[in-house]
Rosetta silent file (secondary structure, phi, psi, omega in degrees, C-alpha in Angstrom):
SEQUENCE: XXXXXXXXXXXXXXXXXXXXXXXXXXXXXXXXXXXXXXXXXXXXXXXXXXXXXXXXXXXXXXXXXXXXXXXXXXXXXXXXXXXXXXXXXXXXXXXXXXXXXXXXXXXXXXXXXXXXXXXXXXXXXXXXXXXXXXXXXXXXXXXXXXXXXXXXXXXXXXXXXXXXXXXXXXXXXXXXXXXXXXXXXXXXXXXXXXXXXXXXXXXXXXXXXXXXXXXXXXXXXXXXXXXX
SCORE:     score description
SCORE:     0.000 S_00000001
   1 L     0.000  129.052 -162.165   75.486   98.248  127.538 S_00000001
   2 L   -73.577  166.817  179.483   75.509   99.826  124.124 S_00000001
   3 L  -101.549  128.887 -155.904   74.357   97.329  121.175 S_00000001
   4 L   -94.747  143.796  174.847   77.317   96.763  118.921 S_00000001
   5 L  -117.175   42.401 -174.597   76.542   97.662  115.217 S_00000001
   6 L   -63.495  173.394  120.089   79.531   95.749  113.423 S_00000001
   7 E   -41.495   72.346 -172.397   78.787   93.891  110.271 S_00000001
   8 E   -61.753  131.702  161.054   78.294   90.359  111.648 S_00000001
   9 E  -105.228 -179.541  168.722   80.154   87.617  109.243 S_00000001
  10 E  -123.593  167.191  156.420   80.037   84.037  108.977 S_00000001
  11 E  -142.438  155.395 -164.685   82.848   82.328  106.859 S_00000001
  12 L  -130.772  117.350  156.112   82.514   79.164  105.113 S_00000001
  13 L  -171.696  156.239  163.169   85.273   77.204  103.853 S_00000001
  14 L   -24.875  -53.909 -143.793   86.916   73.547  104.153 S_00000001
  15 L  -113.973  121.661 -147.661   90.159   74.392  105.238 S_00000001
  16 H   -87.954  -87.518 -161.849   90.756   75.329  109.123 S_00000001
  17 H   -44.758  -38.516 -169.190   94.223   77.508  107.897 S_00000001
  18 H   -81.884  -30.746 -170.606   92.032   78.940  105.417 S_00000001
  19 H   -88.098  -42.954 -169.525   88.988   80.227  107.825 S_00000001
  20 H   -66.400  -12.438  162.055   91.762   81.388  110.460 S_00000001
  21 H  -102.978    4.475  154.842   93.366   83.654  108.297 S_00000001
  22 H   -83.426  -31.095  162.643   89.959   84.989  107.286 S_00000001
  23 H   -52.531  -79.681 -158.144   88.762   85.367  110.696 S_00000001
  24 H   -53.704  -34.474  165.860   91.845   87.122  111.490 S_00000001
  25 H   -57.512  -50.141  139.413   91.503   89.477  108.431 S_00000001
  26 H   -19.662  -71.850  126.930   88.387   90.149  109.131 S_00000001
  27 H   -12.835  -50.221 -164.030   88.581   91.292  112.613 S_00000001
  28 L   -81.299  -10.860  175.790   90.997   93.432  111.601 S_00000001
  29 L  -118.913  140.818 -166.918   88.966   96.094  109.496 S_00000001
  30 L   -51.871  128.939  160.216   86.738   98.634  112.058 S_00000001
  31 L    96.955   24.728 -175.731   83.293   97.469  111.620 S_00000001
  32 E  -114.426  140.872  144.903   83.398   93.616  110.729 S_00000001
  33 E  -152.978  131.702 -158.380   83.016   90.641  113.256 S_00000001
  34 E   -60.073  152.218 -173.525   83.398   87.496  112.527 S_00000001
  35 L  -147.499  -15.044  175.766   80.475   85.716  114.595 S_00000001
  36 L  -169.069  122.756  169.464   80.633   82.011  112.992 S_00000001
  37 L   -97.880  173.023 -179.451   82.829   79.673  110.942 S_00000001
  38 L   167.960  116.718 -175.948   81.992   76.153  109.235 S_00000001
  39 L   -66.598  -38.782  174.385   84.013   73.787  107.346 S_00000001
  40 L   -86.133  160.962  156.083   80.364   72.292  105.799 S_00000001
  41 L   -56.889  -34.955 -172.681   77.802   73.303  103.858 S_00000001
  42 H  -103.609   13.134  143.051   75.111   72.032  106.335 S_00000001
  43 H   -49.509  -49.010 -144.569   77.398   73.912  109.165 S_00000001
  44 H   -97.804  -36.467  156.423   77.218   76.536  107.692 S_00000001
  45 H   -46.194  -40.531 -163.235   73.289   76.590  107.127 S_00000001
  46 H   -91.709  -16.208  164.013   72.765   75.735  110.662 S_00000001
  47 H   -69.445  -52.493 -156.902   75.397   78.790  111.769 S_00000001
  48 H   -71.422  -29.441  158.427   73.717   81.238  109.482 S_00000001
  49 H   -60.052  -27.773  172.143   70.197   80.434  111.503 S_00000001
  50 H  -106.484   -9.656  157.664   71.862   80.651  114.642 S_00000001
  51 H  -115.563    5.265 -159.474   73.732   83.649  114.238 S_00000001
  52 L    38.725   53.301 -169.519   72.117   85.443  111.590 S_00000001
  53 L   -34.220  166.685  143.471   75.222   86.761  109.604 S_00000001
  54 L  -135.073   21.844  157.252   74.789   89.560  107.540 S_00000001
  55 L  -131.961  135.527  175.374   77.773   89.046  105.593 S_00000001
  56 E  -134.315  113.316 -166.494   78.631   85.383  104.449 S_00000001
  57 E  -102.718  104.026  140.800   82.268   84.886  102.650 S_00000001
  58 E   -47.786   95.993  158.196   81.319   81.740  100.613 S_00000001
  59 L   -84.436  144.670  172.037   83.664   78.967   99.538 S_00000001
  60 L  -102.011   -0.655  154.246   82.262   76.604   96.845 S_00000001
  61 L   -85.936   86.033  179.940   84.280   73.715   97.918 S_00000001
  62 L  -100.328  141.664  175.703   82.490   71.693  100.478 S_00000001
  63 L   -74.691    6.037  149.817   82.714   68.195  101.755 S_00000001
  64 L  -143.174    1.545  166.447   79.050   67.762  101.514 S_00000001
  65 L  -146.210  167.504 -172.280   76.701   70.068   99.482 S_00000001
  66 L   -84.749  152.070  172.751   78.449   72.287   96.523 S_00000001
  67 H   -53.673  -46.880  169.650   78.853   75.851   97.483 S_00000001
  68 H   -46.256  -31.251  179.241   76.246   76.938   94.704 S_00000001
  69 H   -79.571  -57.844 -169.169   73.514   74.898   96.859 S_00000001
  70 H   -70.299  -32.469  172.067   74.571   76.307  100.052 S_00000001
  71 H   -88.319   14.120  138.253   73.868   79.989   98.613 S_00000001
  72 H   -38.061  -75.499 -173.192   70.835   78.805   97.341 S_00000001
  73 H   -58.942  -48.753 -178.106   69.444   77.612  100.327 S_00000001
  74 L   -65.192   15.752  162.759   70.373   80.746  102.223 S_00000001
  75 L   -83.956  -16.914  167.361   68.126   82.624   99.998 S_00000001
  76 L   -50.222  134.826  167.140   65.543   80.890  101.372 S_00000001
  77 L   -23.135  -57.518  176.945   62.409   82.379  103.132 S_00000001
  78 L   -81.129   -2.997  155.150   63.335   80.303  106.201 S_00000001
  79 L   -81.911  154.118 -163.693   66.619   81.465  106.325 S_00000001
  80 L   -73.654  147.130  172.067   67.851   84.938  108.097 S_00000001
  81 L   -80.138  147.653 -165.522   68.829   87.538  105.227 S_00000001
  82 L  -141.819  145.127 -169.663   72.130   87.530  104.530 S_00000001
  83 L   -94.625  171.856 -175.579   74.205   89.068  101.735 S_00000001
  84 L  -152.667  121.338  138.367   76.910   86.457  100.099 S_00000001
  85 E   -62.456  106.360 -177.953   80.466   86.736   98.964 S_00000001
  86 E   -96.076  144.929  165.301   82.157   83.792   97.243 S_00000001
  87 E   -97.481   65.722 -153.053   85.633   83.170   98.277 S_00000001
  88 E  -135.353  149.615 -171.567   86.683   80.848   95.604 S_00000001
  89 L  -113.941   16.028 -174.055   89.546   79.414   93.853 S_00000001
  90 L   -97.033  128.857 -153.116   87.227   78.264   90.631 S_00000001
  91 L  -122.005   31.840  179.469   87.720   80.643   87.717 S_00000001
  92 L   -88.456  129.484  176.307   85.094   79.420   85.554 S_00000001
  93 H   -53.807  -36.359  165.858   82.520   82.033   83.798 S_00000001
  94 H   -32.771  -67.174 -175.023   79.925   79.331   84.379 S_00000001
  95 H   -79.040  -13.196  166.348   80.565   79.162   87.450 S_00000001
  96 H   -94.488  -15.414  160.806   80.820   82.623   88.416 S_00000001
  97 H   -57.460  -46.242  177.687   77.477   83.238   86.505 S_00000001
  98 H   -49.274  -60.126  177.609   76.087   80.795   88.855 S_00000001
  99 H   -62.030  -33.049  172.280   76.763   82.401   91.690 S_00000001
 100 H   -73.101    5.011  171.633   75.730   85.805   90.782 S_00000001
 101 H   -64.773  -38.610 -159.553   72.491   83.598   89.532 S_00000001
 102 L  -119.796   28.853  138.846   72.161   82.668   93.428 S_00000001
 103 L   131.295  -13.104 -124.409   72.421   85.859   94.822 S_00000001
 104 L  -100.373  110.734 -154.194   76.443   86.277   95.500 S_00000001
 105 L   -90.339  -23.367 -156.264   77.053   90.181   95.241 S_00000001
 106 L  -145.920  161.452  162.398   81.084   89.612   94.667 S_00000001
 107 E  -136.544  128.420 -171.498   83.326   86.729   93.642 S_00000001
 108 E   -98.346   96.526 -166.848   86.581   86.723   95.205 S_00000001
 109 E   -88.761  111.639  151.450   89.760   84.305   92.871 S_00000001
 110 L   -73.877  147.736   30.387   91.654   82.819   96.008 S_00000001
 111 L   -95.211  137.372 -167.026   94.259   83.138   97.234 S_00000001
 112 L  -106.732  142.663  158.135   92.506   86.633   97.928 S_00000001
 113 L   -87.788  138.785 -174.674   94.920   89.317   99.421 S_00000001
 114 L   -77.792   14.189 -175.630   94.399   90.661  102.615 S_00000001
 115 L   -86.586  -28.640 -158.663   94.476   94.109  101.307 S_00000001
 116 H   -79.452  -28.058  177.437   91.764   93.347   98.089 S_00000001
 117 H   -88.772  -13.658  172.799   89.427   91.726  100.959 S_00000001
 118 H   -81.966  -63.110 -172.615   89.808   94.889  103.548 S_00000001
 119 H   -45.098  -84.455 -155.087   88.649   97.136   99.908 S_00000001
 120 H   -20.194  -45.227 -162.728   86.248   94.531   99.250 S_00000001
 121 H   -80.322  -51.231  172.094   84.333   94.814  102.958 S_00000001
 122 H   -78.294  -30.584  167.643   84.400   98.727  102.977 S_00000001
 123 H   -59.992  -36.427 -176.310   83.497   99.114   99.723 S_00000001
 124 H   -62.773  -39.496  174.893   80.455   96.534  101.059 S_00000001
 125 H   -68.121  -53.260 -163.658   80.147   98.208  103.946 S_00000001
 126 H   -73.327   28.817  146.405   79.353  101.761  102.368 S_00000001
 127 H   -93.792  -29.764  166.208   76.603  100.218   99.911 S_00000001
 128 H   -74.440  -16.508  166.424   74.910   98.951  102.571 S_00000001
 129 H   -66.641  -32.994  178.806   74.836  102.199  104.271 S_00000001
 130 H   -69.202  -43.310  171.710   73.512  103.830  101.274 S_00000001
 131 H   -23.360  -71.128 -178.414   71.143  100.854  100.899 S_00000001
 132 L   -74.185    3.663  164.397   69.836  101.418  104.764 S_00000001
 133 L   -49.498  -37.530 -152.839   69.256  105.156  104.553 S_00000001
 134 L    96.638  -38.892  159.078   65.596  104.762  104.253 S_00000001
 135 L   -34.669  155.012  178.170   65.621  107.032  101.532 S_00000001
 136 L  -119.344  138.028 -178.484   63.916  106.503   98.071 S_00000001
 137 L   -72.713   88.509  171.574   66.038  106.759   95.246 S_00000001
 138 L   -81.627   -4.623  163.404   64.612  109.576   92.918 S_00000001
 139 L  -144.813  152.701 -156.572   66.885  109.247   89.948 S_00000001
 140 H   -59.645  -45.034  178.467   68.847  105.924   87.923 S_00000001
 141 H   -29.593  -54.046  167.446   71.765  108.127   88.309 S_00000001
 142 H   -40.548  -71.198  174.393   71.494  107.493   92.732 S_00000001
 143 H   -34.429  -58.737 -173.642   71.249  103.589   91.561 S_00000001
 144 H   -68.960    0.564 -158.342   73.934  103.723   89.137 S_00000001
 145 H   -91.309  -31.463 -174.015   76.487  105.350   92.065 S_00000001
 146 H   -61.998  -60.771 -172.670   75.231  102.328   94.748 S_00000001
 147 H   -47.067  -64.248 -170.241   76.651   99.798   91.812 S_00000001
 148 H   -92.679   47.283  163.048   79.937  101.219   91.345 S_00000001
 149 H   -89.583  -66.674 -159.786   80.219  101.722   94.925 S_00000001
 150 H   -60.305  -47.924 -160.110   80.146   98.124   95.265 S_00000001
 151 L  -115.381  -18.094 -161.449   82.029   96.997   92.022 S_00000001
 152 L   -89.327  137.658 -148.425   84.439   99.583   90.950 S_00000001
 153 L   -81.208   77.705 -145.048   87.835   97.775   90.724 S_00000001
 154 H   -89.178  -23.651 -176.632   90.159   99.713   93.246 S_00000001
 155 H   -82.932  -28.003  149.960   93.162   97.647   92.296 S_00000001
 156 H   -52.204    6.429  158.250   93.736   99.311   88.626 S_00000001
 157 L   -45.280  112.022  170.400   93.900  102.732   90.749 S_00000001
 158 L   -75.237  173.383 -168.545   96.842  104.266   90.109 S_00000001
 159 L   -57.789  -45.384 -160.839   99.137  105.701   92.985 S_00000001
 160 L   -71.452   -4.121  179.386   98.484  109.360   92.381 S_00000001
 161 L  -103.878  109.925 -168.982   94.282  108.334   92.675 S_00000001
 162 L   -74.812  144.262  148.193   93.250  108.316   95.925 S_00000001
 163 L   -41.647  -57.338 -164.837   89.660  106.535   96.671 S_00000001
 164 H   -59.417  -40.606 -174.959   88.121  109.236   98.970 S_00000001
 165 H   -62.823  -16.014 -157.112   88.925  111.921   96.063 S_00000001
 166 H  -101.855  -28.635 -139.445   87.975  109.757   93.408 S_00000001
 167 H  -119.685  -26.185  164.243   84.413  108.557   95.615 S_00000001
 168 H   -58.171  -57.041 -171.010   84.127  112.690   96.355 S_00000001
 169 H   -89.039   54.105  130.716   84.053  113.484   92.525 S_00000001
 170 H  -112.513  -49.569 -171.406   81.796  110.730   91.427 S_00000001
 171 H   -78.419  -29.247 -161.234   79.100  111.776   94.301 S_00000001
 172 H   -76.739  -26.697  175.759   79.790  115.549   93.558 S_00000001
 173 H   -77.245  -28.150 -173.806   78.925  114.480   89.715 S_00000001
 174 H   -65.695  -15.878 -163.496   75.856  112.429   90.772 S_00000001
 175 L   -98.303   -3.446  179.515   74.379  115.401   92.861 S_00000001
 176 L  -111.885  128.414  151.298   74.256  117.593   89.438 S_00000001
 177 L   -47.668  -37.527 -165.669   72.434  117.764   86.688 S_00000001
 178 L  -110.201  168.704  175.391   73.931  119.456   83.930 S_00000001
 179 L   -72.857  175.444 -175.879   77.979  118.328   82.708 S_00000001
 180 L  -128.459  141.961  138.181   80.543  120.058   84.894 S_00000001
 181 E   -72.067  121.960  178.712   83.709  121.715   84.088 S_00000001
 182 H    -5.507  -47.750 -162.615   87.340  120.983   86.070 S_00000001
 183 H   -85.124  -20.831 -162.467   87.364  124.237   87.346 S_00000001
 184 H   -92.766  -45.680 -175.496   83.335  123.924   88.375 S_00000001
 185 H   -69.002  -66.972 -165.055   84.154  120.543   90.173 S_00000001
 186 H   -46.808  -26.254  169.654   86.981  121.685   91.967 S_00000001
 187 H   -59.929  -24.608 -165.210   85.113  124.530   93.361 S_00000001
 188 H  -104.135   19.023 -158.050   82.774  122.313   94.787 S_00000001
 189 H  -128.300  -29.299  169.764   84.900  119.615   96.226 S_00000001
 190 L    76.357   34.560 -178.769   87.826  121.981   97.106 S_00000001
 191 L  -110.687  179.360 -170.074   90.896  120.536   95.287 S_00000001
 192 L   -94.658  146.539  142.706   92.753  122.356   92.585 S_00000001
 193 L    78.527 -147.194  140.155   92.258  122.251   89.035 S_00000001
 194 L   -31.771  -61.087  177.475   94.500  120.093   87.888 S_00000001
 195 H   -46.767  -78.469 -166.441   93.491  117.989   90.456 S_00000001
 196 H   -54.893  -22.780  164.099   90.003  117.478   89.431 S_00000001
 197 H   -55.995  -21.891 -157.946   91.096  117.352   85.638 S_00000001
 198 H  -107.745  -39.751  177.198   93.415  114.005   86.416 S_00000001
 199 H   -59.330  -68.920 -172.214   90.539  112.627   88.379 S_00000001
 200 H   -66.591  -37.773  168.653   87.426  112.984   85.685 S_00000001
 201 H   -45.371  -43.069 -174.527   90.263  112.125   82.855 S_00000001
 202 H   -98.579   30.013 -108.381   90.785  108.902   84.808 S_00000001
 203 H   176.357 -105.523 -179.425   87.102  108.544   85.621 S_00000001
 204 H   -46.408  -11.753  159.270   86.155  108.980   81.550 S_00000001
 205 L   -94.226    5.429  155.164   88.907  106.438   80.494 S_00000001
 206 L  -132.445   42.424  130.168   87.325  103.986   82.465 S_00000001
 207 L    84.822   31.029  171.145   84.069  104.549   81.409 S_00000001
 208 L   -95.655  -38.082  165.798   82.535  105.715   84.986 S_00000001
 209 E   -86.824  129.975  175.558   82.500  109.467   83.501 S_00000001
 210 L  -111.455  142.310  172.064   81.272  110.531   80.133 S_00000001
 211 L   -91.772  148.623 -159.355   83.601  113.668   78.867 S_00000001
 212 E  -158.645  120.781  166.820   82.391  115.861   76.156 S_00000001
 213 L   -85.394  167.359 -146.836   84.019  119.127   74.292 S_00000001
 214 L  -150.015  102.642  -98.933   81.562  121.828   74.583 S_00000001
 215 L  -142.105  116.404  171.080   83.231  124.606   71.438 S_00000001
 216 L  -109.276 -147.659 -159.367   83.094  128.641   73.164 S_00000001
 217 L   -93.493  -25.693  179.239   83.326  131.882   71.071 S_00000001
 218 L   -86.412   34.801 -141.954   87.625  131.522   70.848 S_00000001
 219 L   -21.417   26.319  139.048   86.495  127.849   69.583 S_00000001
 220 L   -35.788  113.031 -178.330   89.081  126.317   71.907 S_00000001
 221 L   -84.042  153.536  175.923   86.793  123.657   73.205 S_00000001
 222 L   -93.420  116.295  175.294   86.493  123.278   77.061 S_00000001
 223 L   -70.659  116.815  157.655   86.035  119.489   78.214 S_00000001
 224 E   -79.388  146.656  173.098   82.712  119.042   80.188 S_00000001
 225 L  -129.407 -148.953 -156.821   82.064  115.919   82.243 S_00000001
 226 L   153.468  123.291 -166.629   79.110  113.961   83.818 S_00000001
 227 E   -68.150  140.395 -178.988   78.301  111.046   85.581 S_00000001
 228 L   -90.397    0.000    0.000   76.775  108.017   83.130 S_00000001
């Protein structure tokens, strides 16, 4: 019997209608399974020991320990490792400093949509794949593309940007040294253009790409770009 290689989660929250529509959302994108719920904090300790999640969507409102405490304690030695998502309806900077203080790779403002939590999981997913290569990371550039794997904000996309095209032309800039031109990217990615011009333009206004004119012998300058 093959060994299934989902993403095991746990979910943590209060509210029974709140884990059951998380469960079901959950479930629902290919390579997540939900494996344990718990309305407590010290549920939810004693699920993540007995299932060993390796995702845990974090509420911080618990009827007995604070949320911040329960993703403390799973940082512990004697606990299994587990990455941590908060799931939260507390909008405080404090408080979201805390959590990324106690290890919490995302923060989530409920009521979370289920489309921003299916991004949220695959983006999650593919950093852990890069993560789990094995590989050693030989330049900051590798590092900085694992970050905005993770973090870059998919819901200011506009319609016309697709994610695979836009996650194509950020690794095709990452794998190069030197700036690129439109016309240089597109060769190597296999879109037009145009195409690859509206992508690193919308890339370099939000400050994932840095763009540069680069002055030839008809001093029209040509824009070069390059991963930051």
């Amino acid at each position: 019997m093959p060994v299934s290689r989902d993403i095991t989660v746990l979910i943590v929250d209060d509210d029974p209608v709140v884990t059951a529509a998380l469960q079901a959302q959950v479930n629902r994108v290919l390579g997540f399974r939900v494996v344990g719920i718990a309305h407590s904090g010290h549920a939810a300790l004693a699920a993540a020991s007995r299932f060993a999640p390796r995702l845990v969507l974090l509420d911080l409102h618990l009827p007995d320990l604070p949320g911040l405490e329960v993703a403390h304690r799973l940082r512990r030695p004697d606990q299994p490792p587990a990455d941590i998502i908060v799931i939260s309806g507390r909008k405080e900077s404090a408080t979201v400093r805390a959590a990324i203080q106690r290890g919490a790779l995302y923060y989530l403002v409920k009521p979370t949509r289920a489309g921003t939590l299916e991004q949220t999981l695959l983006r999650y997913a593919a950093t852990a794949e890069q993560l789990e290569s094995g590989g050693r990371f030989t330049e900051q550039q590798e590092i900085d593309r694992i970050f905005r794997l993770l973090h870059i904000d998919h819901a200011d996309r506009p319609k016309s940007i697709s994610a695979a095209t836009e996650q194509a032309v950020l690794d095709a800039l990452a794998e190069v040294e030197e700036d690129v031109s439109a016309h240089e990217l597109a060769a190597s990615i296999g879109v037009s253009r145009a195409t690859a011009r509206r992508y690193l333009e919308h890339l370099a206004d939000r400050g994932l790409v840095e763009a540069r004119p680069k002055y030839g012998p008809t001093g029209r300058p040509q824009h070069r770009y390059r991963s930051r």
